[in-house]
C-alpha positions as CSV (number, residue, x, y, z in Angstrom):
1,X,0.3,10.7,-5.0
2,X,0.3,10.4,-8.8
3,X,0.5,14.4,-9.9
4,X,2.7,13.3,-12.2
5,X,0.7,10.8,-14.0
6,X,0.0,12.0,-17.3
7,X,-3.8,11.9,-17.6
8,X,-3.8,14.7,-14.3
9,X,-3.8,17.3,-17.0
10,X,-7.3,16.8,-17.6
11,X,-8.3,18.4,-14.2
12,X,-6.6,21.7,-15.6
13,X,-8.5,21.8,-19.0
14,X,-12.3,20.1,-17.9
15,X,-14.5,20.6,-14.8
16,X,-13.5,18.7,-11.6
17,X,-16.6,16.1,-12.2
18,X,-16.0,15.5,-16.3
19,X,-12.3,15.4,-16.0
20,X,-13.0,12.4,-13.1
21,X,-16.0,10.8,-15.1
22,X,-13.8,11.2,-18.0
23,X,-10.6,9.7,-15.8
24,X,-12.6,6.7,-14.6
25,X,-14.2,5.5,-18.3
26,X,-10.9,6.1,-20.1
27,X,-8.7,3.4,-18.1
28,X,-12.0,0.9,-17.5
29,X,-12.0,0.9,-21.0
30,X,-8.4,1.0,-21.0
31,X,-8.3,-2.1,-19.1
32,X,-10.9,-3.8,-21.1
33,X,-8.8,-3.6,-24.7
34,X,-5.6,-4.2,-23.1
35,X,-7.5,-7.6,-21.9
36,X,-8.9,-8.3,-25.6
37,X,-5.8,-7.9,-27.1
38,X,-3.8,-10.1,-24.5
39,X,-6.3,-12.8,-24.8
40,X,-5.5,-12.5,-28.3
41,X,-1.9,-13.5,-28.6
42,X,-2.8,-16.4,-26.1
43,X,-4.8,-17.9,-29.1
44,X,-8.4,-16.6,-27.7
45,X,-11.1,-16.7,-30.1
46,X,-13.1,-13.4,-30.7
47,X,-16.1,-14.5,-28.1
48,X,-13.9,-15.6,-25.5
49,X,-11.8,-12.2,-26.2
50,X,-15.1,-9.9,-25.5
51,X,-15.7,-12.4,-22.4
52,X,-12.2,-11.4,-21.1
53,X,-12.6,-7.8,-21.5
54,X,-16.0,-7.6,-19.8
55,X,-14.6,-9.7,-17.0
56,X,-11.5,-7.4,-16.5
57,X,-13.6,-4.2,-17.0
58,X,-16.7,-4.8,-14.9
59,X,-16.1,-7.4,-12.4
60,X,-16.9,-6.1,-8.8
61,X,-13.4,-5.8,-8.4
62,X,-12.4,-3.3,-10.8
63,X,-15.7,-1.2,-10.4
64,X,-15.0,-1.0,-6.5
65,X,-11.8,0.6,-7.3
66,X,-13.0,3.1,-9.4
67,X,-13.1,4.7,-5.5
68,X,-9.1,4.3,-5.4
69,X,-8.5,6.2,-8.6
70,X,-4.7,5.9,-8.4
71,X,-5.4,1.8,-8.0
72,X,-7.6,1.9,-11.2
73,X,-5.1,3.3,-13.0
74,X,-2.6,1.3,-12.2
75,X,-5.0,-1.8,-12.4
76,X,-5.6,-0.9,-16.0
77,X,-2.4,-1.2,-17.0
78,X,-1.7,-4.7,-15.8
79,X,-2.7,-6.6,-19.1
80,X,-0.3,-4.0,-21.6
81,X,2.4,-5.0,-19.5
82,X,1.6,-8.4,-19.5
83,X,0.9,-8.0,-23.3
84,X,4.3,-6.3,-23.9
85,X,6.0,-8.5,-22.0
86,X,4.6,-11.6,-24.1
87,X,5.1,-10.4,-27.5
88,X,8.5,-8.3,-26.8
89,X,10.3,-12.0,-25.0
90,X,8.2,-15.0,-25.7
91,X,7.4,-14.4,-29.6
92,X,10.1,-13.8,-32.3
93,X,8.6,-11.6,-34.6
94,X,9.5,-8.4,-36.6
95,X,7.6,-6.4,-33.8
96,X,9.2,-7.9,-30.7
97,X,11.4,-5.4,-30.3
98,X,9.0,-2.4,-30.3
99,X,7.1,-4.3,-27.5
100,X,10.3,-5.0,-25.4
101,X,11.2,-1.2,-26.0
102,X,7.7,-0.1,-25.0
103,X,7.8,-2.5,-21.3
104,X,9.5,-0.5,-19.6
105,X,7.6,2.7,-20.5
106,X,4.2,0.7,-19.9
107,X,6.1,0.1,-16.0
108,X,7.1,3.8,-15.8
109,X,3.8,5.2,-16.1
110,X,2.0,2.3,-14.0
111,X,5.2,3.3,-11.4
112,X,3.7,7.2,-11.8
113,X,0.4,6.3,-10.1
114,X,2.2,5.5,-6.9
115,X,0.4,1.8,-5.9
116,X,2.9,-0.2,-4.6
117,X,0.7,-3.4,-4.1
118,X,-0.5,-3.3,-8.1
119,X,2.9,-2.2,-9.3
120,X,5.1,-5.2,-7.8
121,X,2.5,-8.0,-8.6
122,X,2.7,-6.7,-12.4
123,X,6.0,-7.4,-12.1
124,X,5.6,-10.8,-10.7
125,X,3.4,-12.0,-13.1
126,X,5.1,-10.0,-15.8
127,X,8.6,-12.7,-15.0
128,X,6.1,-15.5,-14.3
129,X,4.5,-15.7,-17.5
130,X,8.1,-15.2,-19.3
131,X,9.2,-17.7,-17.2
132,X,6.5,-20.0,-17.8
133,X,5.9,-19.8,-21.4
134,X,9.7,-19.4,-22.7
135,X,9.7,-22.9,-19.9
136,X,10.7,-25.5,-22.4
137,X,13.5,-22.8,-24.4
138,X,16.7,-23.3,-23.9
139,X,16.9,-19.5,-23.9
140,X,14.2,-19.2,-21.4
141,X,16.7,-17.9,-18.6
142,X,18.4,-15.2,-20.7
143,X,14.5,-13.9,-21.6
144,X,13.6,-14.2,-17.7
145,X,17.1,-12.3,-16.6
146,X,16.0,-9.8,-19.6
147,X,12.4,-9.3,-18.1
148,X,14.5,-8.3,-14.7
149,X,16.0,-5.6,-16.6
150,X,13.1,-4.1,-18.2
151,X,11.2,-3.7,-14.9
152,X,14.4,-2.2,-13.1
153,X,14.7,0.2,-16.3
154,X,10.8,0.8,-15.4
155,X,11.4,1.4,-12.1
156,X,14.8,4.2,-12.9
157,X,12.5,5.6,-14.5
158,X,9.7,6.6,-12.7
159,X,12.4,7.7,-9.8
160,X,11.4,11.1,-10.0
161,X,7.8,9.4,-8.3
162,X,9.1,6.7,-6.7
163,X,12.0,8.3,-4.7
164,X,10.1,11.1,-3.3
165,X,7.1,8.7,-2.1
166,X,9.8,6.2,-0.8
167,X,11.0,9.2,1.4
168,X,7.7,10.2,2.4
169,X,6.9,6.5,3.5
170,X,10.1,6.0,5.1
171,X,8.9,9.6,7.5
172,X,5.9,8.4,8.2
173,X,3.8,6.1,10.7
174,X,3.2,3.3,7.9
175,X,6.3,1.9,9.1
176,X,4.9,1.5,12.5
177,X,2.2,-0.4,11.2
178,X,3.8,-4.2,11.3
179,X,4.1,-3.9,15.5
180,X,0.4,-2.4,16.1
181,X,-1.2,-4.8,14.1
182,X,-3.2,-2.7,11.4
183,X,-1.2,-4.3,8.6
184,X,-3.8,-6.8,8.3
185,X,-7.4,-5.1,8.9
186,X,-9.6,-5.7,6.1
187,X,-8.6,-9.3,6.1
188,X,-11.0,-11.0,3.8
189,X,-12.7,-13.4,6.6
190,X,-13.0,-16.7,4.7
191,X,-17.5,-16.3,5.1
192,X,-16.9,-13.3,2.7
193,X,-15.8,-15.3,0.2
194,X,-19.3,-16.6,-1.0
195,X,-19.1,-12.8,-2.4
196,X,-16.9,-13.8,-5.2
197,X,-19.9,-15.7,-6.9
198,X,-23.3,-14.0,-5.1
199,X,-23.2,-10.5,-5.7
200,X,-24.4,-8.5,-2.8
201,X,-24.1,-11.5,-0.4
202,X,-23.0,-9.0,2.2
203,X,-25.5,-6.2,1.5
204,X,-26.3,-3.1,0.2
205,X,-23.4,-0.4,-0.6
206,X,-25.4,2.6,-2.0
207,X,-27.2,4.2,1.2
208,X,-26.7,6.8,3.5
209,X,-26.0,4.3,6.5
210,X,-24.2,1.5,5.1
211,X,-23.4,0.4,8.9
212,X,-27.1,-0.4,9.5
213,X,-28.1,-2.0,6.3
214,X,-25.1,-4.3,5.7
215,X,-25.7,-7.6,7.4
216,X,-22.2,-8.6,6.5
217,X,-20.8,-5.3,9.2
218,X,-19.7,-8.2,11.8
219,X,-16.7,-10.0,8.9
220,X,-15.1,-7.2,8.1
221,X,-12.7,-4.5,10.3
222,X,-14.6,-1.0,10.8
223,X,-17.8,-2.9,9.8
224,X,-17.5,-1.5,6.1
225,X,-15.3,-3.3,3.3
226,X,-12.5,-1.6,1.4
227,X,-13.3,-2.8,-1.5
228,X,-17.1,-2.5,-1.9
229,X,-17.3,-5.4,-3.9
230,X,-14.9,-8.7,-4.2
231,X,-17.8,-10.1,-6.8
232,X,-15.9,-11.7,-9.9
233,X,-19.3,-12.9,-11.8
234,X,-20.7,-16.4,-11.1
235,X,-20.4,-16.5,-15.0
236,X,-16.9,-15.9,-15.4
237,X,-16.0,-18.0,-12.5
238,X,-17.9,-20.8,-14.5
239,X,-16.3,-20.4,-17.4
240,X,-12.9,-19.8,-15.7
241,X,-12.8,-23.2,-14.5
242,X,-14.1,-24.4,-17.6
243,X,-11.0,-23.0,-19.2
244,X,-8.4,-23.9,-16.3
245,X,-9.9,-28.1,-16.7
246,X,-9.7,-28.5,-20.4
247,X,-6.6,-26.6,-21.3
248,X,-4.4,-29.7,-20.6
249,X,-3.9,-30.7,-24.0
250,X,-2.5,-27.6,-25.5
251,X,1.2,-27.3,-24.2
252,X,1.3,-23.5,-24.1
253,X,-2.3,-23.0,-21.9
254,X,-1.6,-25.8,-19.7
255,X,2.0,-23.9,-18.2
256,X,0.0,-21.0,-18.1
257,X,-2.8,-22.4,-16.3
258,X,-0.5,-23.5,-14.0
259,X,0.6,-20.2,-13.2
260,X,-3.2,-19.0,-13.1
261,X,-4.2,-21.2,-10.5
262,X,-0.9,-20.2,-8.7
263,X,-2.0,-16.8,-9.0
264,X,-5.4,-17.1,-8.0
265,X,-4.6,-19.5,-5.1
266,X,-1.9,-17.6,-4.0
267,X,-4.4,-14.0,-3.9
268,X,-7.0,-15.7,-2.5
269,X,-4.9,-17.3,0.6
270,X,-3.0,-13.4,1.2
271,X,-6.3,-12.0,1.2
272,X,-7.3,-14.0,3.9
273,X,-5.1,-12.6,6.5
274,X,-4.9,-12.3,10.1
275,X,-7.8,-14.9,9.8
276,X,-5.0,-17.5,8.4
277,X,-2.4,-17.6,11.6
278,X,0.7,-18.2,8.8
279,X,-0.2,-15.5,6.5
280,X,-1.3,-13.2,9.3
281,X,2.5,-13.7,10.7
282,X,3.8,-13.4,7.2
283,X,2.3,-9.9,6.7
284,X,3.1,-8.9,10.1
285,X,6.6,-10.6,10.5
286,X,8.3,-9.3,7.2
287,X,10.5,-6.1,7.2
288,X,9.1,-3.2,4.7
289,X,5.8,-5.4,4.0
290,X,3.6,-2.8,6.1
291,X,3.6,-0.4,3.0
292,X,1.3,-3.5,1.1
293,X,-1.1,-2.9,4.0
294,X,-4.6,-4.5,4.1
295,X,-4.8,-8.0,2.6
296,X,-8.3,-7.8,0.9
297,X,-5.9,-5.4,-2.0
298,X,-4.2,-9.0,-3.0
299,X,-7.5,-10.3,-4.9
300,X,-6.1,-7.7,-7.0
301,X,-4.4,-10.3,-8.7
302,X,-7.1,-12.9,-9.2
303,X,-8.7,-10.3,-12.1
304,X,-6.5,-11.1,-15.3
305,X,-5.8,-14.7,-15.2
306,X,-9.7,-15.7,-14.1
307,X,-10.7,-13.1,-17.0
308,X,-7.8,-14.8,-19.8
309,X,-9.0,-18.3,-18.5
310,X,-12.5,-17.3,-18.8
311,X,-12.1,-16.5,-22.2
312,X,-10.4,-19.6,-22.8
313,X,-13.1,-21.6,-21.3
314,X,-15.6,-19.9,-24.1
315,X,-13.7,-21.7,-26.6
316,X,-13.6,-25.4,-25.3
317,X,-17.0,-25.1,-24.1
318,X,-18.5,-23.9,-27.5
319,X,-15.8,-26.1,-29.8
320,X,-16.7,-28.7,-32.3
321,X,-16.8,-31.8,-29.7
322,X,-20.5,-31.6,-29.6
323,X,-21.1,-33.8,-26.5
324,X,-18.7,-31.7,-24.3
325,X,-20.7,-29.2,-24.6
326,X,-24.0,-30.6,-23.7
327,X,-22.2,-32.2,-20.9
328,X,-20.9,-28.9,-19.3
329,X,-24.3,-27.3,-20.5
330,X,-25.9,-30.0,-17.9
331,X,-22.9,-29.1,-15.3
332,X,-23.6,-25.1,-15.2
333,X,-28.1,-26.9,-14.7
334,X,-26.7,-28.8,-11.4
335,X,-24.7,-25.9,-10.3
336,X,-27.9,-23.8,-10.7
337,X,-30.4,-25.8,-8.2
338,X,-27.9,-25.1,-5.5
339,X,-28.4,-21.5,-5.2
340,X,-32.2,-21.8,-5.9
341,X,-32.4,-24.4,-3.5
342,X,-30.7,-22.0,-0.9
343,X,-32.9,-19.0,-2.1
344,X,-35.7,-21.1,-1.1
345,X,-34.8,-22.5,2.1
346,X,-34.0,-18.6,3.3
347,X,-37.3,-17.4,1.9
348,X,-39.7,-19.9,4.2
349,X,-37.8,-18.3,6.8
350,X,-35.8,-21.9,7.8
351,X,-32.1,-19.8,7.8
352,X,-31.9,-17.6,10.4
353,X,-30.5,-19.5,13.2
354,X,-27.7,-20.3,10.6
355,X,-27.4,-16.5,8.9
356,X,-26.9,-15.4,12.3
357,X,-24.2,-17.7,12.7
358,X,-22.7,-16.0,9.6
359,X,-23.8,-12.9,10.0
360,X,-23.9,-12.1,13.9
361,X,-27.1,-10.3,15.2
362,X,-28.4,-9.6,11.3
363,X,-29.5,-13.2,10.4
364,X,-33.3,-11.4,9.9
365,X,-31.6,-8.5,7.7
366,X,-29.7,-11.5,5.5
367,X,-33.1,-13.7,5.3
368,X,-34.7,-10.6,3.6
369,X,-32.0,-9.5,1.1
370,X,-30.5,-13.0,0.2
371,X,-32.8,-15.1,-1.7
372,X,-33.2,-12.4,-4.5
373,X,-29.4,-12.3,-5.1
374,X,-29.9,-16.2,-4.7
375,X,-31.5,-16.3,-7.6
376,X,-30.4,-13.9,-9.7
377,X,-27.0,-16.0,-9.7
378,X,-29.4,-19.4,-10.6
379,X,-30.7,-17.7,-13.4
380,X,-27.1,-16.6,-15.1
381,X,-25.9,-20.3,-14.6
382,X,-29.5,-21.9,-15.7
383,X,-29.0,-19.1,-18.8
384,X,-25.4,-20.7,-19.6
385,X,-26.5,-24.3,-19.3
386,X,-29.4,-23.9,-22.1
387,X,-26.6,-22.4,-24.4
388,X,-25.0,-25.6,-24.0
389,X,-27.3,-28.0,-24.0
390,X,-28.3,-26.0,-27.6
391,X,-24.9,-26.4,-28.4
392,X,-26.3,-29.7,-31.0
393,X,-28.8,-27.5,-32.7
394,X,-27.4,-24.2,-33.2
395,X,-23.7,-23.5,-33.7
396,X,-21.7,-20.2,-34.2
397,X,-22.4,-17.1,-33.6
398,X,-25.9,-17.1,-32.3
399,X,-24.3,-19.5,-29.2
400,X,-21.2,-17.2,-28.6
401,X,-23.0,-14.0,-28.6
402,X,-25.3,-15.4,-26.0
403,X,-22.7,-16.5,-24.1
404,X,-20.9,-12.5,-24.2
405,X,-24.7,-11.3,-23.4
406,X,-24.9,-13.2,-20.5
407,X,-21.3,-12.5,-18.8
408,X,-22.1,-8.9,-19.8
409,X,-25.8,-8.9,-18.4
410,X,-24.5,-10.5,-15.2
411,X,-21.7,-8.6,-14.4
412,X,-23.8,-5.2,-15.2
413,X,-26.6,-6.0,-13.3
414,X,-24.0,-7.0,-10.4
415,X,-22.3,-3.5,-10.7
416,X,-24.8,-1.2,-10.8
417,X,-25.5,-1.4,-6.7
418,X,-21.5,-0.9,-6.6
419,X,-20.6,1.9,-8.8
420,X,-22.9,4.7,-6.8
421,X,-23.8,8.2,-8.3
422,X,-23.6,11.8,-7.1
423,X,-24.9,15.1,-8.3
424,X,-22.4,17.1,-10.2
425,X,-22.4,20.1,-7.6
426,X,-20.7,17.5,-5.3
427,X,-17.4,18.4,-6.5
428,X,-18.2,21.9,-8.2
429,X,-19.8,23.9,-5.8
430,X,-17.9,25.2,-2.7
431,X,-19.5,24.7,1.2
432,X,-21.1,28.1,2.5
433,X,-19.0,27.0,5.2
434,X,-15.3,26.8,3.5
435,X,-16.6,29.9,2.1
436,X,-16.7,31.6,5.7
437,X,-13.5,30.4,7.0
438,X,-11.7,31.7,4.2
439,X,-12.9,35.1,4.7
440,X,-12.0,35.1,8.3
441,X,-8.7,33.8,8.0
442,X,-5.9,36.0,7.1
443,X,-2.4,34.4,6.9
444,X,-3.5,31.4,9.8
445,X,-4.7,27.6,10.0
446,X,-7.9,25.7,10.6
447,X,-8.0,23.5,13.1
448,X,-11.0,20.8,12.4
449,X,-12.2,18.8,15.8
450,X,-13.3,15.9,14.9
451,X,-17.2,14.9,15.4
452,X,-19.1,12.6,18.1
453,X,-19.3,9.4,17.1
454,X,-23.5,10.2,17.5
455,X,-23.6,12.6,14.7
456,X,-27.3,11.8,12.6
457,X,-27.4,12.5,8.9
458,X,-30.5,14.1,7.4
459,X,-31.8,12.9,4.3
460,X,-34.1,12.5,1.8
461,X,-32.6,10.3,-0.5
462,X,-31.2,7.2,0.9
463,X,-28.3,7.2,-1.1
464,X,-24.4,7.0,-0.6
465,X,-23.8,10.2,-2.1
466,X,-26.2,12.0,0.6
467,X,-23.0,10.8,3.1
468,X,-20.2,12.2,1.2
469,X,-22.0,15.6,0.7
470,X,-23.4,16.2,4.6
471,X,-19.2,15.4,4.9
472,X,-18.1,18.3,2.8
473,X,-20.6,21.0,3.8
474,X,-19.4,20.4,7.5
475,X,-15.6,20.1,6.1
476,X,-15.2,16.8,8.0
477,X,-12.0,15.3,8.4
478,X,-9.5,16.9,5.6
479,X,-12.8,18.3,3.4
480,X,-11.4,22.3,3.6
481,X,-8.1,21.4,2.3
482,X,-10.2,20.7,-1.1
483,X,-11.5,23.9,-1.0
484,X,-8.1,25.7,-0.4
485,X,-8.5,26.3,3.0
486,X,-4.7,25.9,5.2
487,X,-5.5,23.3,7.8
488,X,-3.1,21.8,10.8
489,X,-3.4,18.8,13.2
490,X,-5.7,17.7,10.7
491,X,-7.0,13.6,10.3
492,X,-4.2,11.9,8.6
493,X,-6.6,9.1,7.3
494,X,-3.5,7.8,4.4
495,X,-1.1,8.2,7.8
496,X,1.5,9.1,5.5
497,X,1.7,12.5,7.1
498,X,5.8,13.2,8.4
499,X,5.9,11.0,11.9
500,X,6.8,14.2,14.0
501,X,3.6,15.7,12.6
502,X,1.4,12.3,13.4
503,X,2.0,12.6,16.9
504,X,1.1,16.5,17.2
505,X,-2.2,15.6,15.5
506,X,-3.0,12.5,18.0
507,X,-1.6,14.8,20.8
508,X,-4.4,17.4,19.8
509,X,-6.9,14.9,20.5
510,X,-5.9,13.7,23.8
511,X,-4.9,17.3,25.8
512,X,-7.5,19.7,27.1
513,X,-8.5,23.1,25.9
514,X,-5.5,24.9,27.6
515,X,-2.6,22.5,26.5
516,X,-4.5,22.6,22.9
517,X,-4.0,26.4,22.4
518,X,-0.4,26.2,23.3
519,X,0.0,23.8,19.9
520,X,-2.4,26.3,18.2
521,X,-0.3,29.3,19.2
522,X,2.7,27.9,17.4
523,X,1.4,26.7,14.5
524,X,-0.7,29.8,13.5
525,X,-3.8,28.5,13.9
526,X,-6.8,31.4,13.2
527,X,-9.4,29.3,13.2
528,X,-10.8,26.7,15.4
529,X,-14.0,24.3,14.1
530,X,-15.5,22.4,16.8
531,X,-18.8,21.2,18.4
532,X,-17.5,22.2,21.6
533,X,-18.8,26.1,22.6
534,X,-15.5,26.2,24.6
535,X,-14.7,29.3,27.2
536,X,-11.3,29.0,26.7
537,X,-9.7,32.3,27.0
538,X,-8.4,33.4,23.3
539,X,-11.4,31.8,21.7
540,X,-14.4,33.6,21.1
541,X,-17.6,32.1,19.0
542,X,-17.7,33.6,15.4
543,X,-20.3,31.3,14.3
544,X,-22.4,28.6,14.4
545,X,-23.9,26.4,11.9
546,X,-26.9,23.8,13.1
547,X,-27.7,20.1,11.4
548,X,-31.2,18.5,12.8
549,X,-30.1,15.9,15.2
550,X,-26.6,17.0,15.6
551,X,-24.8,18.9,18.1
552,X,-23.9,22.7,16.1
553,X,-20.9,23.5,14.7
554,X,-18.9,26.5,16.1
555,X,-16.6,28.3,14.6
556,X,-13.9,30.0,16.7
């Protein structure tokens, strides 16, 4: 989807696994400065600066999507926008007009990566905070009208992307999705949401069986989250509404907070769903919205302004008024007993009837895994309130780094479990099996069957990669194409396949053996992968490859 986008040249000049490794730390990092600087021209000092770029680089949300490469990207170009927009229309200095030139450039290659959701809500929050901060101006509307203009100049162009991906849209069976109801699966059901401030509240991400280890299965659609992790740091979240309650008094922060807590509100609320009847219709009711499928992608939004307020917070709370301080030093104490209190009424084992409220059937599994995340998120706010309540003794930059080393040791510590590792030869070595189809196919297709539902993994390591790798050595679902192998009627899992071409694949799984050779006949297919040892006349068994615990794989 984003071939185009400039950084894809890397994959031609550096191994498949350092050109994504590569990929991935450039535009976290990326993300991170862009943050910094922003923060900067909103008056941030340099402590709450590093607190906004660790908050935009390593919250759970922006490690999660390191999975949706073309959303990262995009994602970490939010704050340059934002930044150019800022300095281009709501300063007047001698480099304005080098940052309104550079906007829509900065929109062009965001546009390139191909994510709608990401790309329009830069937009939006591009005009807002023009809107917002130029309030006051009597020139505020021309600035706002010119904002318009740069992001339809952005949008021209990146036609050569856009127009093509419109088209392929516009063919395809996400416009169905506002009458079947799929628009809104992964709703974010409002029990997740503890998430935001307990990290791993749901479970464990990083194993081979995710579905049996995650005690949170029973809130989300497909019993596995989109997003592995809507975690924004119990630290930052602190701080954040230190920020949003004591930026009154400066005229500037307190339009913008305004606009934050808009935002944040207005994220949190789409996220929610078909578990909120109005949004639910909203998402399903609106014309052309289907293409912004699955709501739990709007929290998307929450990741700047928490991260800019954040860093704003920093600064009041470690200021020259003395008292303040001490006072939200002792606020960040009572917020810690809570979840220390809660950690110790799971472990004595007093919870489950309530966990299994929360979390059907897996109340036990939550009783085991909570009360260590629990406390983990008593000691980071325990950890902030001694910085404050030293806030009389010590001053400067002994205070403020601690503060930095404790967002940072929080959020770290939180993404580790999230941002799961795999052996190189995961993307460098080709299956034995890809490796045998290609020699037996000449100018034909693959056809893949898909699996049972039943199919066992073998292991050794209980890890996540162990999943992804028993996937490609039995090519499941799309895996050959990776290898260059031609494939037909294959999975669609995107379902942005041409309609016509949706409807052959879904016919492929409901006809028999004889109606599915007739398809096969036309479209040239060679080779037929199945765990069926059909006797269908025209297929013969060339092969057959054996997993313990699963039924073989034949190939035909």
């Amino acid at each position: 989807r984003f071939i185009l986008y400039p950084s894809r040249i890397l994959y031609g000049l550096l191994s498949p696994a350092a050109a994504l490794n590569f990929e991935i730390t450039l535009h976290l990092f990326l993300g991170g400065v862009g943050s910094v600087l922003l923060a900067r021209r909103l008056g941030v000092s340099g402590a709450g600066r590093a607190v906004a770029g660790l908050s935009y680089t390593l919250s759970g949300l922006s490690i999660s999507i390191t999975n949706h490469l073309g959303r990262l990207i995009a994602y970490s170009w939010v704050p340059w926008i934002l930044l150019a927009f800022h300095i281009g229309l709501c300063e007047r200095g001698r480099n304005s007009w080098r940052w309104r030139s550079a906007a829509p450039v900065l929109f062009m290659i965001q546009w390139l990566t191909g994510t709608a959701e990401v790309l329009v809500t830069t937009a939006v929050m591009s005009i807002g905070g023009v809107f917002v901060v130029r309030g006051r101006d009597s020139r505020s509307g021309g600035a706002t009208l010119l904002g318009f203009w740069l992001v339809a100049l952005g949008v021209g162009m990146a036609a050569i992307q856009i127009v093509p991906a419109a088209e392929m849209v516009y063919r395809s069976d996400r416009a169905m999705y506002a009458r079947n109801g799929t628009t809104t699966e992964w709703s974010v059901h409002p029990l997740r949401f503890p998430e935001l401030v307990v990290p791993g509240y749901c479970g464990p991400i990083d194993v081979v069986h995710p579905e049996q280890h995650y005690w949170g299965a029973g809130l989300i659609d497909h019993r596995f989250p989109l997003i592995l992790s809507i975690y924004l740091g119990v630290s930052v979240v602190f701080l954040a509404v230190v920020g949003w309650m004591r930026s009154g008094s400066d005229s500037m922060w307190s339009s913008l907070r305004a606009l934050f807590a808009t935002l944040i509100g207005g994220a949190v609320l789409m996220a929610c769903g078909k578990y909120l009847p109005i949004i639910g219709s909203f998402w399903s009711a609106i014309p052309g919205l289907s293409v912004f499928r699955f709501p739990v992608k709007a929290l998307l939004v929450v990741g700047l302004p928490l991260a800019l307020l954040a860093g704003r917070g920093v600064d009041i709370w470690l200021g020259d008024d003395n008292r303040a301080a001490q006072r939200i030093g002792l606020a960040a104490l009572a917020a810690s007993v809570l979840p220390l209190a809660t950690a110790g009424w799971v472990f004595l084992g007093q919870s489950v009837p309530m966990l299994d409220l929360i979390f059907p059937e897996r109340g036990e599994m939550a009783a085991e895994g909570l009360p260590g995340q629990l406390l983990q998120v008593s000691m980071i706010l325990a950890a902030l309130a001694l910085v404050g309540l030293a806030s009389s003794r010590a001053r400067g930059k002994i205070l403020t780094s601690l503060v930095v080393l404790i967002v940072a040791a929080d959020l770290i510590v939180a993404a580790v479990p999230v941002l799961a590792m795999a052996p190189r030869q995961l993307l460098e070595v080709t299956p034995p099996l890809a490796v045998d189809i290609r020699n037996h196919l000449s100018v034909g297709r693959l056809f893949r069957d898909v699996d049972a539902e039943d199919s066992e993994i073998p292991y050794a390591e209980n890890r996540a990669w162990v999943r992804s790798d028993w996937r490609l050595q039995r090519l499941a679902y799309s895996a050959a194409a990776t290898f260059l192998v031609p494939m037909v009627f294959n999975l669609d899992i995107a379902d942005l396949a041409d309609r016509r071409m949706a409807r052959l694949e879904r016919a492929t799984g409901e006809l028999d053996w004889d109606g599915r050779m007739k398809l096969f006949q036309a479209a040239a297919v060679e080779v037929v992968l199945t765990q069926e040892a059909s006797s269908v006349p025209g297929l013969e068994v060339i092969g057959a490859y054996f997993d313990a615990g699963n039924p073989p794989l034949f190939l035909n």
